[in-house]
N, C-alpha and C positions, 0 to 999 in steps of 0.2 A: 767687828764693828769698825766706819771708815773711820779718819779722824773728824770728817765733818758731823758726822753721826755722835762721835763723843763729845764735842765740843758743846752742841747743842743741847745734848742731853745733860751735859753741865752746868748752863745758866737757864735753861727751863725750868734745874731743880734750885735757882737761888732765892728765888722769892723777890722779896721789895729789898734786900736789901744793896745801896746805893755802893757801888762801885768806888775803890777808894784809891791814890797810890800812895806809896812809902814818898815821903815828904822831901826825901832827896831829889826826887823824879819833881813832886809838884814845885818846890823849890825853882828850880830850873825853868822850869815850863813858866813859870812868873815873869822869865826875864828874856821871852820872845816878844819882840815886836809885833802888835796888831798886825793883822792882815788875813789873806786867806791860806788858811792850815788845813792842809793833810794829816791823817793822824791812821797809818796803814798799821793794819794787825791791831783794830780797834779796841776786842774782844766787846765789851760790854759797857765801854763807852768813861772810862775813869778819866782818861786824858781828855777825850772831846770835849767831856762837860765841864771840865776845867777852864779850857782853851774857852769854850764858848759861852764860858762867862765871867772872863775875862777879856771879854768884845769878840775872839776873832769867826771870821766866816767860817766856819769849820764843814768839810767833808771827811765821812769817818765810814771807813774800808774794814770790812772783814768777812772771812769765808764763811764763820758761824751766823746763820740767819735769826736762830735767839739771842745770838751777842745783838745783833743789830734792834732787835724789839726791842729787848730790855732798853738799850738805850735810848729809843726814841721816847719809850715812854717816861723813864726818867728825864729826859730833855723836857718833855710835854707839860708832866709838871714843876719843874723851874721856870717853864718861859722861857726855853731856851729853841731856837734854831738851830739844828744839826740833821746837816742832809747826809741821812746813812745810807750806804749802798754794801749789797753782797756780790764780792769780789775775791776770787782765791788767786792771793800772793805767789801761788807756783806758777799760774799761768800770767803772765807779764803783760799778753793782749788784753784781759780781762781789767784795766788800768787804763786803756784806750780814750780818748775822751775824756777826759775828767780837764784836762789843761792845765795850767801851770798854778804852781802858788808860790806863795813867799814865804811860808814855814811847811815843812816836812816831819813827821811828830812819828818815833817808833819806838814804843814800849815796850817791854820786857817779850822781843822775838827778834830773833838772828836773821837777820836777810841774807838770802841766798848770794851768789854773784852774780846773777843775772836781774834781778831786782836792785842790786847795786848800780848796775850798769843804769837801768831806767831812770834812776833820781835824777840825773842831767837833766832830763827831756820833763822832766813834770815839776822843776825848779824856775823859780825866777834868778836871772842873775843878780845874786845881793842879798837871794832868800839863805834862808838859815835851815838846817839840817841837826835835827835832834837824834841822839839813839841812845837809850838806855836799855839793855839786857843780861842776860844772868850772864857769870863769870864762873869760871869754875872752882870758884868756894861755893856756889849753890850746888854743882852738882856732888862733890865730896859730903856736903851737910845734907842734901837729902836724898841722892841719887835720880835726881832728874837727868835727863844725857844728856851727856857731854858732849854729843856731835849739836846741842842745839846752843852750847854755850860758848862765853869769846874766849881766847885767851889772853892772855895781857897783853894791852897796848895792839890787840889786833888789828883796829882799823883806823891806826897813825898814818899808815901809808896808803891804804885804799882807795883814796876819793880824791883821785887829781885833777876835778874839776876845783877841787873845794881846800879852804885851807883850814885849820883845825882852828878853834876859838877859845875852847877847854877840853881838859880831857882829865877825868878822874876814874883811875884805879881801883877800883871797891878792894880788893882783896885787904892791901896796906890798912885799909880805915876798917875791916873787917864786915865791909856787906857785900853781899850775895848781885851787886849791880854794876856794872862799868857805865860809864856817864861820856858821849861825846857830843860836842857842839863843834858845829861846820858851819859857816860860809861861802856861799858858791860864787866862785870868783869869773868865771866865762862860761 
């Protein structure tokens, strides 16, 4: 089975129930500036419906096509606006078009380097750069891999378009999340 095949098959079998995140993540996500947000590696729409009702213009990216239903219909009845697109984060072109924004939003998935490279070009200079994903006390605690998780302080030095704003460590406080906030400085 591909990965898009599973992924699918996993929020087709969720039902109504509404997409939630760990309060660390929503925490944060409270303290972005309105505007227009990206929110890549959507899944099923927990951040976008946050984001986007908490005002901002949200476009919410992901490969799973039932990540993307689920969410719109959840969007549909909150009364919320969220323009979802199916776009797989391996292929970098498939990101084309979309233009710039001023928050960039990625939850619990590791971006490649070459998706790394992208965020320049699909930032506003000033925009803000979120990324929360598992660390590896998730994969020790449940055995998800560990090539998909960070390890500490991974991506302090990463992003030198951008300069760091916060950075929390999950392991230390004992969750399963590393937390970074960015600012794109050129």
């Amino acid at each position: 089975m591909s990965r898009t095949d599973k992924w699918n098959q996993r929020y087709a079998g969720k039902g109504d129930k509404l997409p939630e995140l760990p309060a660390v993540i929503s925490d944060q996500l409270a303290t972005l500036p309105k505007g227009r947000t990206l929110d890549l590696a959507c899944g099923d729409g927990a951040a976008a419906l946050q984001l986007a009702g908490l005002g901002h213009d949200v476009v919410a990216v992901d490969f799973a096509e039932q990540g993307i239903l689920r969410m719109r219909q959840f969007a549909e009845s909150q009364g919320l606006n969220i323009d979802g697109r199916v776009a797989d984060l391996q292929n970098i072109q498939s990101l084309d078009g979309l233009g710039q924004f001023d928050n960039i939003v990625i939850c619990r998935y590791k971006p490649e380097p070459d998706l790394i490279e992208a965020l320049s070009e699909l930032m506003c200079i000033g925009g803000s750069l979120f990324i929360s994903t598992f660390n590896k006390l998730h994969h020790q605690r449940s055995g998800f891999r560990s090539e998909l998780c960070l390890a500490s302080g991974q991506y302090l030095e990463t992003f030198s378009d951008f300069q760091l704003e916060f950075y929390q460590d999950g392991v230390p406080n004992n969750s399963n999340l590393d937390i970074y906030l960015f600012k794109r400085l050129f």
